[in-house]
N, C-alpha and C positions, 0 to 999 in steps of 0.2 A: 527954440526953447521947447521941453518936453512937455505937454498936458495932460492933467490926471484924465482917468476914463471914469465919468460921469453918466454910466447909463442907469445908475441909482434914482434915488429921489432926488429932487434940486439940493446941494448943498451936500449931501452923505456922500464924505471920502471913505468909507471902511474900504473900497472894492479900490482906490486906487490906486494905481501901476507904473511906477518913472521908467521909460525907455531914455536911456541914456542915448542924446546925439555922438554917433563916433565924427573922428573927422575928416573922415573921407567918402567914405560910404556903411550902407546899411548892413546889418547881419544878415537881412534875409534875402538875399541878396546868392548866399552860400548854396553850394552842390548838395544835392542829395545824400545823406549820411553814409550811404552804402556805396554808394559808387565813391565819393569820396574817401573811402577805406581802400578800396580796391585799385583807385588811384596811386593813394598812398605805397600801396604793398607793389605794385607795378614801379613807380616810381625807384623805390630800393632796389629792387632788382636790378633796374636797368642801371643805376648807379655801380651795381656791383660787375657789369656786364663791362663798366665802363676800364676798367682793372685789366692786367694781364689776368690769365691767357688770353681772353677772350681781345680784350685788348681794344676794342671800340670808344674809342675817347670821345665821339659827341654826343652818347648816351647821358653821362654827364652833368651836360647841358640839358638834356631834357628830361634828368631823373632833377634839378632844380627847381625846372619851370614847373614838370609836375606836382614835387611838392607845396608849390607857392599855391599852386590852382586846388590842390587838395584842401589845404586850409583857410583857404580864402572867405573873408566873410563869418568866419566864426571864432565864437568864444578862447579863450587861452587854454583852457582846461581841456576843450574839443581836442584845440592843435593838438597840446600833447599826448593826447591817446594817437592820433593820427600820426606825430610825427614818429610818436613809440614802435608804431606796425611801419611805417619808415624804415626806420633802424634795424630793426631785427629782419626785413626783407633784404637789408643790405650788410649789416654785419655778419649774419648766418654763413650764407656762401662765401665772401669774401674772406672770413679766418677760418674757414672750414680747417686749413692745416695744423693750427693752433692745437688740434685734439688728434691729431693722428697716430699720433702712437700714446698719447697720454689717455684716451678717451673723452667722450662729447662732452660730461661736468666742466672742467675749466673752457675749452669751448663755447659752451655757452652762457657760460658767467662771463666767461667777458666779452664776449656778442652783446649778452644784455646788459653789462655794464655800459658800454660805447652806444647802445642803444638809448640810452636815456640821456645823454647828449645829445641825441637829439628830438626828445621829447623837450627838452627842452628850445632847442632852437625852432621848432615848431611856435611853442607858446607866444616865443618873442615874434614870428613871423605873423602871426593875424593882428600884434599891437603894431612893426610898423608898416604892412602890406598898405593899412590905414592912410598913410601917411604923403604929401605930394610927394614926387619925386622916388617913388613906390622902387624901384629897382635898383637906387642906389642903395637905401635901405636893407633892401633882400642881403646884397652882397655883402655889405657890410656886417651885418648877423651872422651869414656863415663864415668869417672871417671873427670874430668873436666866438662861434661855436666850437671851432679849433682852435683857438687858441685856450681854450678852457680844457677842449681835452687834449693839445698836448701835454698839458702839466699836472692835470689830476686824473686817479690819486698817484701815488708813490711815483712820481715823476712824470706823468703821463702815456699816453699810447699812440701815436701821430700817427698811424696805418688808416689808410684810408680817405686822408686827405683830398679835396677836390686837385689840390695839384698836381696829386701826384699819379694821375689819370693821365698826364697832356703831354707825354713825353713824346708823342707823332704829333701834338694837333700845331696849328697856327700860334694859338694862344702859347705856347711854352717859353715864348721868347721874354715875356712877361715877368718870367721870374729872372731875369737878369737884370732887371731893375727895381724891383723890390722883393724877391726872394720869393717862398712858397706863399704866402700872406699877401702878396699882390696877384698871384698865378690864379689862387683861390678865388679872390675878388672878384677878377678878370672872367673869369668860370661861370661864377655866381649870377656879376650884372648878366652878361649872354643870356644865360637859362632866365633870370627875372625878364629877361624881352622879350623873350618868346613866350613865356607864360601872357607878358602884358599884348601879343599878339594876336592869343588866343582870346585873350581875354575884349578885347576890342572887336573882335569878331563875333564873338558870341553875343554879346550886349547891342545894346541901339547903335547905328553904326557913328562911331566917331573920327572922322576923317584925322585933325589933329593928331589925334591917342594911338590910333595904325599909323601915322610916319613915325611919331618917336617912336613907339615900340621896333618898326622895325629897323628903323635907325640904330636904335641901340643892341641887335638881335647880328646885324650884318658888321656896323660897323667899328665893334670891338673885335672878331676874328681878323677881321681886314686889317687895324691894325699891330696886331699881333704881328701878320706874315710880314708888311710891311717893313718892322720890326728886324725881323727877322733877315731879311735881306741886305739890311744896311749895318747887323753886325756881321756878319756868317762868312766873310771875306776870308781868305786863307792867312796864315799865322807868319809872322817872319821871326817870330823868337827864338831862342837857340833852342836845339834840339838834345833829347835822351834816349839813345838806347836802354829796351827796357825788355824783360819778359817776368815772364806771370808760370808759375809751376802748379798744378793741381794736380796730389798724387792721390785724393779719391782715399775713400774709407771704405769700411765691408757697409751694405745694404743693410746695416740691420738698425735702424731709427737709433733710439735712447741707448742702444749697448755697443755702439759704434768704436767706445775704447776698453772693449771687454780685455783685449788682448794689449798689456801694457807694452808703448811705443811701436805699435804695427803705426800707426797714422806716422808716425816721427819716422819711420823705416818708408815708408810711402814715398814722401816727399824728399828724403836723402835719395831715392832710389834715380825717381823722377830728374831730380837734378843733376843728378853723374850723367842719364843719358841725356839733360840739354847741355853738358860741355861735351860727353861726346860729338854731338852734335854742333858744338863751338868747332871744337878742336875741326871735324873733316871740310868746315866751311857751309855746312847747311844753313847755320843761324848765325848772324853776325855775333860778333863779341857784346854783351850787354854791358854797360854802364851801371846797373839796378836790378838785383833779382828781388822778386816780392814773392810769397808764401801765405798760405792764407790763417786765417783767426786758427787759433790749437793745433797747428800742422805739428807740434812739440806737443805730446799729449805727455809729456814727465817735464820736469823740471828742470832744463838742460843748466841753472845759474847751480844748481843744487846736485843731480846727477852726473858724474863727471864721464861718463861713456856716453850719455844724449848730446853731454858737447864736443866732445870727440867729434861722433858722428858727424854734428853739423861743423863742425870744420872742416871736415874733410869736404866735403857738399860745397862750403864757400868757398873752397882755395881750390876746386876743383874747377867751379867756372870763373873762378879772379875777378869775382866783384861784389862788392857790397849783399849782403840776400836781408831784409827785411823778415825775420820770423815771427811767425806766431806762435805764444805758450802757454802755457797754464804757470803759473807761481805758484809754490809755497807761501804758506802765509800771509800775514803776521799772525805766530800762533798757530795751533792745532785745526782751529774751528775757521780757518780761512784761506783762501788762495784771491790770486789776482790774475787778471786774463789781459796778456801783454803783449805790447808788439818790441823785438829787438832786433835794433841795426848790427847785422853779425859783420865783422869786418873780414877779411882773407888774412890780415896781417896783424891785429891788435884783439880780435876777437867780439866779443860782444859789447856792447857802446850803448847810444842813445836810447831808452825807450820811453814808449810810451804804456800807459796804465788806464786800460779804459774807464771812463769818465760814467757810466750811464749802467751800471749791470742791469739786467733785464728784473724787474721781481718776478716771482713765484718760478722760474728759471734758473736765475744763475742765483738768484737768495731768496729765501723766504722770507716777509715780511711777519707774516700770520701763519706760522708754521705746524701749532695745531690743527687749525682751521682748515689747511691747505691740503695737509694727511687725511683730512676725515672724509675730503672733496674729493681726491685724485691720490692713489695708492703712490705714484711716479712722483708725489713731491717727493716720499720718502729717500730717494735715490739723490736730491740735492742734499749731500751729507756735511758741506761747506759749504759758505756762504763769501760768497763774491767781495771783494773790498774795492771801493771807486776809486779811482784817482784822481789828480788833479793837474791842473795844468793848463796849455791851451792848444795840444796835440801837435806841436811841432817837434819835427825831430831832427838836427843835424849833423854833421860827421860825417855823410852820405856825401853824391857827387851833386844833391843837389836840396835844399831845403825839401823836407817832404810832409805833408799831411796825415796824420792817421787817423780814423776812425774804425770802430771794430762793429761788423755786423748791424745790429738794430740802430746803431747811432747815426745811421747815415739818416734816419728818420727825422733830425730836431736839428733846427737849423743852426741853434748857436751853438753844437760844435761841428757843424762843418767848416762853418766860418770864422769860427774862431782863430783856427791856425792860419788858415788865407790870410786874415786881416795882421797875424805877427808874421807873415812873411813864408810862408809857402808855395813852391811853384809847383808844386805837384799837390794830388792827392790819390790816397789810398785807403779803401773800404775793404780791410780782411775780414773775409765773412765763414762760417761752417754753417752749410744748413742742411747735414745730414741727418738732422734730428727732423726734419720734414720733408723727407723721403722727396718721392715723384711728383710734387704738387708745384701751385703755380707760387708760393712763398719766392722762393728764388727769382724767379721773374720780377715780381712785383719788389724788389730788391733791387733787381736792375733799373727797371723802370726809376728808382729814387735816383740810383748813381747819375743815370743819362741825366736830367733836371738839375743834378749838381753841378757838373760839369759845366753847365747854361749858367749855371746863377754866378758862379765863382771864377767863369773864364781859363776855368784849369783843366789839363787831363786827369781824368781819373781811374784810375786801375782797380776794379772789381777782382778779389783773387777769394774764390774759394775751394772747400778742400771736396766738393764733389759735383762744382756748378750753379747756377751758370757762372763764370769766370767771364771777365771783357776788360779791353781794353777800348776807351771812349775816351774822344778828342773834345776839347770846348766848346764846338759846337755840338756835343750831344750826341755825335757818330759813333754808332760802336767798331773800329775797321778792324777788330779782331774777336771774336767769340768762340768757347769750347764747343764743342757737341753736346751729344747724350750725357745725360747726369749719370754720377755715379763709374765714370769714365776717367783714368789719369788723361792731362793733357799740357801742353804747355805750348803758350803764347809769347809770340816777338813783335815788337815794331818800333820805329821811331816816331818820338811822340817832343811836341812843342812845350818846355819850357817858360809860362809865362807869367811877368812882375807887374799885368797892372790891379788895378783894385775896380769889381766892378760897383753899379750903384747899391746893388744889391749887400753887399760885404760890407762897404762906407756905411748905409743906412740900420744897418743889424736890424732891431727891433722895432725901429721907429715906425716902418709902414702897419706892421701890425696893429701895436699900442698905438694909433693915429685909428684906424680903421675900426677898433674892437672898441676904443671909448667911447667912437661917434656912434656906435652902436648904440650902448650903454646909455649914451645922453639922449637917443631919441627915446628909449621905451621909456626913461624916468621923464623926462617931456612930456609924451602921453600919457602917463600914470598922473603927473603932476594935474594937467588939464583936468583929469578926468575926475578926483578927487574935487577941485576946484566948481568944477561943473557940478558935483554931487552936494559940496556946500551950500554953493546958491539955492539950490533947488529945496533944498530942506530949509531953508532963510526963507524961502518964499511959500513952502508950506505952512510953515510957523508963522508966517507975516500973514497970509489970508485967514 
């Protein structure tokens, strides 16, 4: 129990002071202010290091542990100025592509937006750091942190995710059993054991407290690979010929379809020469051509020579081509960004209407706001319209998944279509609009991790790279070159009907993991309020 400080005269509280008991350990306890910032800002970095290009996934890990050990021991308010310079050391470089041809303004608004995400999960990290069992805790937070900002604001922004760093590590196998939300977890506890590692070594030595930490530091990679072994067995499901056409845009960011249907003449182009290349025997006969997001920069339902074109394009290699469009409408003030199953013999067929448009991109929310910030809103002169649905599409030679670009990001429409019955999946992506940067990668990086979580192939096709072709296990066994390059990819790829745990369970491991979150800081708030009662009872009672 807390006692006033009585170095007054016998009896005179004016001077006295409640230290509230925490329930684990004491504040003072906490790192130096300054090297704790420095932590912090190290920390981000290395998180961001942890990302393609760079590509170092156990960084990670130890941009976790170091944030735990940065805010350790202090106030809430602390964490989140600490966990704020966090953020901003890790979302700065990490979306640096975001402004590249728009300029640094939205760049850095939404660095800083994403950035107080995690000021905030900071705050909650010194209330349940507090708490026994300290590292479940941790994980569970940052599993709670993301799950707030995939969803806000205007739909959220899931870039950056702890899982979606793990595409090489042990841990990836993780998310095939509870999706990115357990991948994350999995991430988290690691980094929380090495922080409690460090943290055991630093303090009076406690024998106990260095085995679990490092129990729990070694023996969740362990079983990850473990994991990993015993699904990773080769496939006996029927198989699809399939290839991937990228006919590449001009170089030049935002004005990429200055020249109406060059992109649509690209990929017609691209594909006469993969049936020539049918026809002499280089590439087997495809079952499935895929085309990436806007490879149709006009309106081939609407333009009756853009569909021309692409028929001729699909009856030239005889089989199915998946395209990417822009739509008209509904209305003047709108278009829709679509994928259509183009047939050789019936024409255009099943599509899909992406679910998720990007804001301040493909529409503006706050379109004054957005003009006064970045000149390049102005050039979104329509505004996106979402679809709906659950991304499958049929008529094809085989159920197929679509998702377009940014969507590969948010779990429930990847899985969406898996779980109504797709053996495939396909991520039509354009990311010409960010030039030479690592965006595309860190794009891949999402596709491979799909792959893992949903047990299917996924076909990465975009219109200037990187383009892949990735097996269920997360292999990429075919990849473009240099960006900015036509190319086109072939292979036979496994067709597969089961459902993994991850797809079964959708949301549950999350919302399981983000409420337990939830219940511990209001646990500790509850205590502590409680504990603040008594102590005023008993100052009013003396």
């Amino acid at each position: 129990m807390a006692v006033p400080d009585t170095r007054g005269a016998l009896g005179d509280t004016r001077r006295v002071r409640w230290q509230p008991r925490l329930p684990v350990r004491d504040l003072g306890a906490a790192a130096p202010a300054r090297l704790a910032a420095l932590v912090a800002v190290a920390a981000g970095i290395a998180a961001a290091g942890a990302f393609p290009r760079l590509n170092l996934w156990p960084l990670a890990i130890v941009s976790v542990a170091g944030l735990s050990w940065a805010v350790d021991g202090r106030r809430a308010r602390t964490g989140a100025w600490l966990g704020l310079l966090y953020g901003l050391a890790f979302f700065v470089p990490l979306l640096h592509w975001t402004g590249i041809y728009v300029g640094p303004a939205p760049w850095l608004i939404l660095a800083s937006a994403e950035a107080g995400f995690m000021a905030l999960l900071a705050a909650v990290l010194t209330v349940v750091q507090r708490l026994p069992a300290r590292a479940f805790w941790v994980a569970c937070a940052w599993v709670l942190q993301e799950a707030l900002r995939d969803r806000l604001p205007f739909g959220g922004f899931p870039w950056g995710r702890l899982a979606f760093s793990q595409q090489d590590s042990p841990l990836r196998w993780f998310i095939e059993l509870g999706g990115a939300p357990l991948l994350t977890f999995t991430v988290a506890l690691t980094g929380a054991g090495l922080w409690l590692v460090v943290a055991a070594i630093r303090r009076a030595p406690d024998v106990r407290a260095l085995i679990v930490a490092v129990t729990i530091a070694v023996a969740v990679p362990a079983c990850g690979a473990l994991w990993g072994l015993a699904v990773s067995s080769p496939s006996t499901a029927d198989r699809l010929q399939v290839a991937e056409v990228q006919g590449s845009v001009p170089d030049r960011g935002l004005a990429f379809e200055d020249r109406a249907r060059q992109v649509l003449d690209n990929h017609v182009a691209q594909t006469l020469r993969l049936a020539a290349q049918i026809r002499s025997g280089q590439v087997p006969q495809p079952d499935l051509v895929v085309w990436p997001e806007n490879s149709s920069d006009v309106d081939p339902l609407v333009d009756a020579s853009a569909a021309a074109e692409i028929t001729r394009a699909v009856r030239a290699v005889r089989a199915p081509v998946l395209v990417g469009a822009i739509l008209d409408g509904p209305g003047p003030d709108h278009r829709r960004n679509a994928g259509i199953l183009w047939s050789p013999t019936t024409g255009p067929g099943a599509e899909y209407i992406k679910r998720h448009p990007v804001p301040f991109a493909e529409y503006m929310p706050l379109r004054g706001l957005a003009e006064a910030v970045s000149s390049a809103a102005k050039l979104v002169t329509q505004d996106m319209v979402a679809g709906s649905g659950n991304g499958l599409l049929k008529g094809g030679p085989a159920p197929i998944g679509d998702v377009i670009c940014f969507e590969v990001a948010y779990d429930d429409l990847v899985q969406s279509s898996v779980d109504a019955g797709a053996q495939l999946l396909v991520v039509q992506t354009n990311n010409a609009t960010f030039g030479h940067t690592s965006e595309t990668y860190q794009q891949l990086a999402m596709s491979r991790l799909r792959a893992i979580e949903t047990g299917r192939t996924v076909l990465q096709v975009s219109t200037t790279g990187a383009s892949a072709i990735i097996t269920p296990d997360g292999t990429v066994v075919r990849e473009s070159g240099a960006l900015f390059e036509p190319a086109l990819l072939s292979a036979s790829v496994p067709l597969e009907t089961h459902i993994t745990p991850a797809v079964a369970l959708g949301a549950v491991p999350e919302w399981t993991l983000a409420g337990l979150a939830v219940l511990a800081v209001a646990a500790v708030v509850a205590s502590g309020l409680a504990a603040r009662q008594r102590r005023t009872q008993e100052v009013v009672a003396a």
